[in-house]
Each structure stands twice: as C-alpha cells, then as structure tokens.
N, C-alpha and C positions, 0 to 999 in steps of 0.2 A: 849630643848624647841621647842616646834613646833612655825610653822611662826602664826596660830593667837594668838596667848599666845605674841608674840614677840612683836604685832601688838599694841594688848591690852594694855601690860606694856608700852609701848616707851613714853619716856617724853615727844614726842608733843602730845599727849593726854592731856597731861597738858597746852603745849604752847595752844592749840584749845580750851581748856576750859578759859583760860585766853582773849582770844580776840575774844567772844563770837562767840565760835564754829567755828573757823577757818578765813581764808581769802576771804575765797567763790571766786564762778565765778563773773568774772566782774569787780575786784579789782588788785590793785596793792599792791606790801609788798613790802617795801625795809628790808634789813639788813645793817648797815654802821658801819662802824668803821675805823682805821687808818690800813695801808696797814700791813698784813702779820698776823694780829689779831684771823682770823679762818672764815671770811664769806664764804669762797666760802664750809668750809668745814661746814656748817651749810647749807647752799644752797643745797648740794649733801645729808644731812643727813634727809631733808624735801622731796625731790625726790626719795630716798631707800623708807620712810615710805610709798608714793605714791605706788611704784612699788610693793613692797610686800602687798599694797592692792587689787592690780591687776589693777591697774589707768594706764594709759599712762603720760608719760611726755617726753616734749621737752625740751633739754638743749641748750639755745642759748650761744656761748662765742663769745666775741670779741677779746678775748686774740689770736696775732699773729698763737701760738701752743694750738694746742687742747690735744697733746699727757697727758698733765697734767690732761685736765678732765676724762680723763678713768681710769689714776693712782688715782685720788679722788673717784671717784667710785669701783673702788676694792678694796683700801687700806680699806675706811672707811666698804663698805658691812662686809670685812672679821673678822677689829676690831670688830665689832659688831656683829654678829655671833658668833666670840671667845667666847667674854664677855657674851657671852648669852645664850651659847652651843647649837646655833641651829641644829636642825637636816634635814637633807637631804639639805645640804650646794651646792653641786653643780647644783641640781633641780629649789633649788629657785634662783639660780644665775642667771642659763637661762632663767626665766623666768621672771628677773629684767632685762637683756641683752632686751629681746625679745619686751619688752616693752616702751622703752628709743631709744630716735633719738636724735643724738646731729649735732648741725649744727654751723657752722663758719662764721662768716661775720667780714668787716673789718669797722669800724666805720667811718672812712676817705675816703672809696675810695666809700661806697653804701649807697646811700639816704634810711631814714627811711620808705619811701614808698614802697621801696623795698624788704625791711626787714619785711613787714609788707605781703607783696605779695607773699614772697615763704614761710611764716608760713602759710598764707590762703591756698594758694596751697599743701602743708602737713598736714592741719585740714581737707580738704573740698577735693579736687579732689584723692591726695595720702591717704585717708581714714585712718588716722593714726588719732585719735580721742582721741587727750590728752585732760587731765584737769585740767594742769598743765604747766603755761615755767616758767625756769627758767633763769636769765638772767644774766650772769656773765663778768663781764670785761670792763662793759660797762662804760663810763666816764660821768659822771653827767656834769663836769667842760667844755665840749666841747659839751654838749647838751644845750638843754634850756626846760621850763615848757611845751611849748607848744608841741614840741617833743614828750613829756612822755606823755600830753594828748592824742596823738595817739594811742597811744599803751594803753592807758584807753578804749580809744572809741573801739579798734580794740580789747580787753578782755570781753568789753562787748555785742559786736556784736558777736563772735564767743562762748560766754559763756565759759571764762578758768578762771583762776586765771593767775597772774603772780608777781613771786618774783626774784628781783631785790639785785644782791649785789650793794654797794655804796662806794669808798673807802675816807676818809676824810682825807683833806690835814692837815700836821702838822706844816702850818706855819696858822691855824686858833685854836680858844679853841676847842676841843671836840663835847660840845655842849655847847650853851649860856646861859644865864639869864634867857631864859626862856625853859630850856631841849631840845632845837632844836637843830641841827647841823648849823651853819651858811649855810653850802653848801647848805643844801636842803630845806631850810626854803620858796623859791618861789615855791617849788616842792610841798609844802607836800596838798594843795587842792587836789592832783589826786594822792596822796598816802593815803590807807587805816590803813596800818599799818608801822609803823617805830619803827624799833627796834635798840639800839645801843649798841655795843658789846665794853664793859667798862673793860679794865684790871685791877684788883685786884692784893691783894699780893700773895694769894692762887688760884684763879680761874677767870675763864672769868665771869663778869656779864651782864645778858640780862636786859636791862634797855628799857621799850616798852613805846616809847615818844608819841604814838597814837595808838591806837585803831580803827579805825572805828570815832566816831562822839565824842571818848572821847579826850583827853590829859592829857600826865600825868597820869595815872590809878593808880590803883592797882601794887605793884611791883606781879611779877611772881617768884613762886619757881623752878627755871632749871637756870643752870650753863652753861658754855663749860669749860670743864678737859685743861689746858695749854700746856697737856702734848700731850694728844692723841687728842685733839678738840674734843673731840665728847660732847654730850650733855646730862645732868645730872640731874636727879632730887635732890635739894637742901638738 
C-alpha cells in the first residue's frame, strides 16, 4: 500500500468526518479514560496520521520518562504499516522521525507560562511550524480551567490544534448523568472535543461527549482493538 492510500483509508477520516472535519487550529481535544485504557496510544495514532501527511507535530509529555514515547511511536508506526503492507517502510519512517519534536517538562517544578514560552519559541523563533501538540501526561486533577484556558488562547494565537490526553480517577463514575466525566466538567467550556474511551466486552469504545457546540452527538463508527490499541473502523 502506498503512504496516500494509507492516508486516505485511516479511520480518522472517519473520526474528522464525525466532528465535522476535524479539531482545527485554535482548539482543544481531549481523549480521557481510566489509566492504562489506550489514550496515549490514540494520541500517537492522531500524530502518525499528521506526520505521514507531511504536518509537523509537537509531542509534549509530562511523564517523568520520555523513553516510553518513542517506544509508542515505533511500536504503533510499525503495527500499522504491518497491517497495511506499506511500502517503502523505512522512507516513510524518516520522514515521520524528521517531522516530530517531542519535549519534556515537569508539571510541578515549571509554571504553565513557561511551557507556554519554549513551545512559542519552537513555533516561532526554532521555525519548526507544527499544527499540531500533543499533550500527554498531563494531570487535570493538579491543574485548574483557567490553566487550560491558556493554552486555548496560546492554540489560538499561534493557529495549532491541540490534543490533550485526560486520565480519570477510579474512585469517581466514568462519566455522570449527564455523559460528562465528573473531572472535567469545569474544563470542558475551553474544550472543543471530548472523547471517552469506554471499555467493552470485545473492544474499546470511542464514546464523543462533544463536539464543537454539540453534546452528546451522533455516536461514531471507530473502535480501539484491546489487543493492539490501535484504531478501527467499526
């Protein structure tokens, strides 16, 4: 299979037609679920489809070790490729390497203005010109709204997107009464899209609590496999 054939089939053609046409620049997306679920490899499988469009993206973690996010981005590239028999595998590789900057920050020890400063400084002066972060590791429960509003205003001054995993605590329900996460319910005015990753008996379900200006939508036909995480058309 070549890379726009791969491009074309990938089930976020479907996620993007579902939340009309994407996250766009300017917006926030979370992904949430209870820890170990598959966000972050949902996170990396939105960043692959970026890179083999030729997009740049920024991977921010907060995670102590970063060593896990290059294993997520090789494991998943390669499953995917397998399963898809791309060809000229090591080409496109380099050229998803070549494209991806991932950066480390510690959530406790550097103010979000900060974090906010050496991304500007890697958009704008380091001319790395994603359009795309992704943001993993980050704790909701030690942030507050106004925090995430930042990084609203600083996606939409810069013109990126950004997606956010979310990890939800398991001494709360899932999501409430009204399809929300408890956690993120002060959150979700300066979130665009909120997606939540519901285990099944067979599969992971993508259960999307907003959209944009909707709630509650339309459900979406894409899965995540429990086996391999990666993501499936239904």
């Amino acid at each position: 299979m070549q890379k726009a054939e791969l491009i074309a089939k990938s089930p976020m053609r479907v996620l993007e037609k579902s939340i009309e046409g994407g996250l766009s620049s300017g917006n926030i997306g979370v992904i949430a679920s209870r820890k170990g679920v598959g966000k972050t490899s949902v996170l990396v499988q939105m960043a692959i489809d970026k890179l083999l469009q030729g997009k740049k993206v920024i991977h921010v973690s907060f995670s102590p070790n970063t060593t896990h996010v290059f294993d997520w981005y090789e494991n998943i590239f390669g499953e995917v490729a397998k399963k898809r028999g791309l060809e000229h595998v090591d080409e496109v590789k380099d050229e998803l390497i070549h494209n991806r900057v991932v950066m480390n920050f510690s959530q406790t020890a550097i103010k979000t203005e900060q974090v906010l400063g050496s991304l500007r400084h890697m958009l704008v002066e380091g001319g790395f010109k994603a359009e795309t972060l992704i943001i993993d590791g980050f704790s909701f429960v030690k942030s507050s709204p106004a925090e995430l509003e930042k990084f609203r205003a600083f996606a939409q001054e810069m013109g990126v997107e950004i997606w956010y995993s979310a990890t939800l605590p398991v001494e709360e329900p899932l999501v409430g009464k009204d399809n929300i996460p408890p956690m993120l319910k002060d959150y979700l005015i300066s979130v665009a899209v909120l997606i939540v990753l519901e285990p099944k008996a067979e599969y992971i379900h993508f259960n999307v609590v907003k959209h944009h200006d909707k709630l509650n939508p339309e459900d979406i036909k894409i899965k995540l496999d429990p086996k391999t995480l990666l993501i499936a058309d239904v």
